[in-house]
N, C-alpha and C positions, 0 to 999 in steps of 0.2 A: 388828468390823463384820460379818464372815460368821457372826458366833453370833446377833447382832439378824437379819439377815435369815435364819437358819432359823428362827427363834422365831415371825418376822413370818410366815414362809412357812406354819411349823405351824397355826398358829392358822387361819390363813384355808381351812387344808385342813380343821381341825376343824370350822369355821364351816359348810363347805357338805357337810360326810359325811353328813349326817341329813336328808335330801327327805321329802317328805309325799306324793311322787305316786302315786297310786294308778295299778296295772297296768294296760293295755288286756286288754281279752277274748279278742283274738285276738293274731297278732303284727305286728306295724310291720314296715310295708317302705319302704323309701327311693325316692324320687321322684324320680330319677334323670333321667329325658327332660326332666323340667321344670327342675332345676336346672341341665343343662349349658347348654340353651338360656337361661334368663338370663343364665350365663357368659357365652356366646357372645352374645347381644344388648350386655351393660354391656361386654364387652372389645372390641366393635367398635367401640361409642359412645365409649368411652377414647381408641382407637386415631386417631377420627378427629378430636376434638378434638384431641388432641394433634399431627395434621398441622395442622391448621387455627391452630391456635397459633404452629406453629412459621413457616409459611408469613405468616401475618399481621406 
């Protein structure tokens, strides 16, 4: 069973090693303020349904 799934594992790591994406011209920076802040908006919205649920 653990020889199928390395085989299955191989494969799917072969499947996706070869991208076609072409480079950016400059370099990528991560958008950092904006990502925490949807954290922080969707884990509030979580937070309070799940009072709201539990409460109900």
């Amino acid at each position: 069973m653990v020889l199928i799934i390395a085989i299955l594992n191989d494969g799917t790591i072969m499947t996706i090693s070869k991208d076609r994406v072409k480079p950016s011209p400059k370099p990528d920076s991560w958008k950092l303020n904006e990502i925490f802040a949807m954290g922080i908006v969707i884990g509030t919205y979580l937070a309070m349904v799940t009072v709201l649920f539990y409460w109900a």
